[in-house]
C-alpha positions as CSV (number, residue, x, y, z in Angstrom):
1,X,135.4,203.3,55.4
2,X,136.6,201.9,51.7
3,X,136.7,198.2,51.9
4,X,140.6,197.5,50.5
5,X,140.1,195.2,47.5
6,X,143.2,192.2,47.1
7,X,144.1,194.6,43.9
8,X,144.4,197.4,45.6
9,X,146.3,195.5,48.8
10,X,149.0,194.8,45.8
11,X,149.0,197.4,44.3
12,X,150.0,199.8,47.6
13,X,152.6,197.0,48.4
14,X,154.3,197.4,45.1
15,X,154.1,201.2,45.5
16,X,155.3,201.1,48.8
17,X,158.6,198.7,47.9
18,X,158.6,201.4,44.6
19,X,159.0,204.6,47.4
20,X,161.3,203.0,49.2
21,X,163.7,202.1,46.8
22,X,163.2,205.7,45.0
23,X,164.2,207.6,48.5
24,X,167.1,205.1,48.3
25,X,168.0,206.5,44.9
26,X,166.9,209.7,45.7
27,X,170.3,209.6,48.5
28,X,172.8,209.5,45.6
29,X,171.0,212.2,43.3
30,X,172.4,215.2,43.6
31,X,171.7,218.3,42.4
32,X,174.4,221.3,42.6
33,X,172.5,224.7,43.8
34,X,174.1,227.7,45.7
35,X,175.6,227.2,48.7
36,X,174.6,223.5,49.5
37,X,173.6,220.6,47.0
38,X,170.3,218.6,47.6
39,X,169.4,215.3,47.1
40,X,166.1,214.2,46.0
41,X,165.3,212.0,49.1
42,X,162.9,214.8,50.8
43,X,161.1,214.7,47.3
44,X,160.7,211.1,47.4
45,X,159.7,210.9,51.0
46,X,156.8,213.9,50.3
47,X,155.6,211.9,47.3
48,X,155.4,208.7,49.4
49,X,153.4,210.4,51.7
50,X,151.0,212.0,49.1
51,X,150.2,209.2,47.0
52,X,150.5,206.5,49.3
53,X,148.8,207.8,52.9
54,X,149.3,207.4,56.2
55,X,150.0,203.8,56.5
56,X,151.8,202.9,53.1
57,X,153.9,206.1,53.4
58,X,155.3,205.2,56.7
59,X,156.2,201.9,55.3
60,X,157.8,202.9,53.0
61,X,160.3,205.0,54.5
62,X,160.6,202.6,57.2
63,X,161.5,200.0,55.0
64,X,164.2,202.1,53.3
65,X,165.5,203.0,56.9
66,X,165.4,199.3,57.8
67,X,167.1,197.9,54.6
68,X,170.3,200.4,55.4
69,X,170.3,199.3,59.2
70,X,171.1,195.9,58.7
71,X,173.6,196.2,56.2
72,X,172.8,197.5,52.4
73,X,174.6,200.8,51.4
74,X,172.0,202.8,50.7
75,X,172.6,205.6,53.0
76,X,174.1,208.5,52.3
77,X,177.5,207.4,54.0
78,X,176.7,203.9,53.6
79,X,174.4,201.7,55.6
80,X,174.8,199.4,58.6
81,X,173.7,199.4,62.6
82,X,176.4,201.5,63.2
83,X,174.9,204.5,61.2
84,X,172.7,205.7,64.0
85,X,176.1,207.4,65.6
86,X,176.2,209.6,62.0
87,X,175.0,212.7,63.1
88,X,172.4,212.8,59.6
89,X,170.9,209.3,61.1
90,X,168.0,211.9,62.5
91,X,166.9,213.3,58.8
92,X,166.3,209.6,58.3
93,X,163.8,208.8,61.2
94,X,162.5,212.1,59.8
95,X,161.5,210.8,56.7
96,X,159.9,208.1,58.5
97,X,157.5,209.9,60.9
98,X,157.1,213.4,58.1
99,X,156.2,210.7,55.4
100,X,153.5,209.3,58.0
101,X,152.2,212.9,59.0
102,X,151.7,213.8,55.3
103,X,149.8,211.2,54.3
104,X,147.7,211.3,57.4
105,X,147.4,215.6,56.9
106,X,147.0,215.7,53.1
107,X,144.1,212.8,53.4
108,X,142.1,213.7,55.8
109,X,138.4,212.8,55.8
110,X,139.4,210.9,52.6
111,X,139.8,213.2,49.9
112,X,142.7,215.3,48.7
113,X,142.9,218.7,48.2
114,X,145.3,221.3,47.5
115,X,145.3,223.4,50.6
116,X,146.1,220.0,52.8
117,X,148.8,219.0,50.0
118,X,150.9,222.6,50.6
119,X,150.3,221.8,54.9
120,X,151.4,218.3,54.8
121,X,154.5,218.9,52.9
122,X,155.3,221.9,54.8
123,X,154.7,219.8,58.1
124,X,156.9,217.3,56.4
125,X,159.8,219.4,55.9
126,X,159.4,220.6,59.7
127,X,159.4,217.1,60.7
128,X,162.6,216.3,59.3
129,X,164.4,219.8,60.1
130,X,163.7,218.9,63.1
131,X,164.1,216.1,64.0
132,X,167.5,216.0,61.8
133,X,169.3,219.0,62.9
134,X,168.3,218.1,66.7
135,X,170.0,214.5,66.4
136,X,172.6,215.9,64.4
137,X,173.3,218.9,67.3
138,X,173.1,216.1,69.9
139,X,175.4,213.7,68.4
140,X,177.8,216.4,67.5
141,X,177.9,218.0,70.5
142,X,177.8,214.6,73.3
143,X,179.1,212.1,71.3
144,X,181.7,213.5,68.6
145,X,182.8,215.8,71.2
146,X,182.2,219.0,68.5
147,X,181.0,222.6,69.9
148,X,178.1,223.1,67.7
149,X,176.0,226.0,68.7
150,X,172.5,226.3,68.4
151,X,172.4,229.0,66.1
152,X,175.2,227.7,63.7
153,X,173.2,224.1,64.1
154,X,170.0,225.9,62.9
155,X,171.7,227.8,59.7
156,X,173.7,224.2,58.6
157,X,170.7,221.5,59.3
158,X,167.5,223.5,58.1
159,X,167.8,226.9,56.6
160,X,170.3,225.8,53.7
161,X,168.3,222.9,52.9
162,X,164.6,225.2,52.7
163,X,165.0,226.3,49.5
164,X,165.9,223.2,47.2
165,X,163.4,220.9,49.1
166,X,160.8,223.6,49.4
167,X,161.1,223.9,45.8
168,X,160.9,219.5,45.6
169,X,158.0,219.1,47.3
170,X,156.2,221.9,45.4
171,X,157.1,219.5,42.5
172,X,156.1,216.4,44.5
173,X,152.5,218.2,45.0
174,X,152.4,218.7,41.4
175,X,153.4,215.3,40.5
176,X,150.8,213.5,43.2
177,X,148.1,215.5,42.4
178,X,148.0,213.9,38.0
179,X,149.1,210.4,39.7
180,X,146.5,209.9,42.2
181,X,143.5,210.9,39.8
182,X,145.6,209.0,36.8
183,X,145.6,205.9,39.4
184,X,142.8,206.0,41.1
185,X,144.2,206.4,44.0
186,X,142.5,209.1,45.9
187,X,141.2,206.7,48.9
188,X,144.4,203.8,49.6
189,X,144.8,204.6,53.3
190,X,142.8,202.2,54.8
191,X,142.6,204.2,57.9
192,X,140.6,207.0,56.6
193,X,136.6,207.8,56.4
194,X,134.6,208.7,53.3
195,X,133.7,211.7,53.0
196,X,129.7,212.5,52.9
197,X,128.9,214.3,50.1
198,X,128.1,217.9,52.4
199,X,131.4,217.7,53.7
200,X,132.7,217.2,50.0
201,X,130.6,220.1,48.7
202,X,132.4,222.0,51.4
203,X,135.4,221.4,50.3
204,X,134.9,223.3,46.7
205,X,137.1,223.5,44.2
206,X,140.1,222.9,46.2
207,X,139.4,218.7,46.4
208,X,141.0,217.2,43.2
């Protein structure tokens, strides 16, 4: 295991504070497409994950999360205790637990490559499908007092959303793949192994 130098202990905590006030940007960016806009918030929370790992990534959601539970607007709908009765409140510890699960899938055995960039992200957008549109059909349903059916819950919470944050975190993949190299980034988790140089020449071209 890397031994994380005092540079590079700053460095991922200015990062991580950097992700999490980007996803908090990313809420209020937002791009008209067909049938439903998108904000950039999935894009943010994939790119956390990427660059950042396991451990930074999750902070850095967390703290975005955190900062709009005790008060700061930076929610979608505004921010406060109270926002975990808005039916979206699930995308949110989404992007807490898919930004984790990225970092943890797309750096595994400490290296990146290309093949566990696409899985993570596509794990990452499963994570917060799900996790949003079954707090959203929940809340809706139990609490609002709304008939939401399962089907109509699955077209309105995921499928609209695929395509615009499919089409983000293909970017974000893109984007983390010039930034770690440019940074020097490629082992900041400090919970991954080094890879032994077999298990590297196994991985072929596909490790960047």
């Amino acid at each position: 295991m890397k031994t994380t130098t005092k540079r590079d202990y700053t460095r991922n905590l200015v990062l991580t504070a950097m992700f999490a006030a980007l996803i908090a940007v990313g809420a209020f960016i937002k791009i008209p497409v067909p049938v439903v806009p998108f904000t950039l918030q999935v894009f943010f929370v994939n790119l956390a994950g990427l660059m950042l790992g396991g451990v930074w990534g999750t902070a850095s959601a967390a703290i975005y999360v955190t900062l709009g539970l005790i008060g700061l607007p930076i929610f979608t709908h505004g921010g406060g205790i109270g926002y975990v009765l808005n039916p979206t409140f699930g995308y949110l510890l989404g992007f807490i637990v898919g930004a984790g699960v990225t970092g943890i899938v797309s750096r595994k055995n400490g290296r990146l490559s290309v093949k566990r960039m696409i899985l993570a992200s596509v794990l990452d957008m499963l994570i917060i499908y799900l996790m949003g549109a079954t707090y959203c059909y929940c809340i809706s349903n139990f609490y609002l007092g709304k008939d939401v059916a399962i089907g109509a819950a699955v077209v309105s919470y995921i499928l609209v959303f695929i395509p615009g944050d499919g089409l983000s975190c293909a970017i974000s993949i893109v984007i983390a793949k010039k930034l770690v190299k440019a940074l020097k980034m490629e082992k900041i988790d400090p919970t991954i192994r080094e890879q032994s140089e077999e298990e590297i020449l196994e991985e072929g071209d596909g490790a960047i």
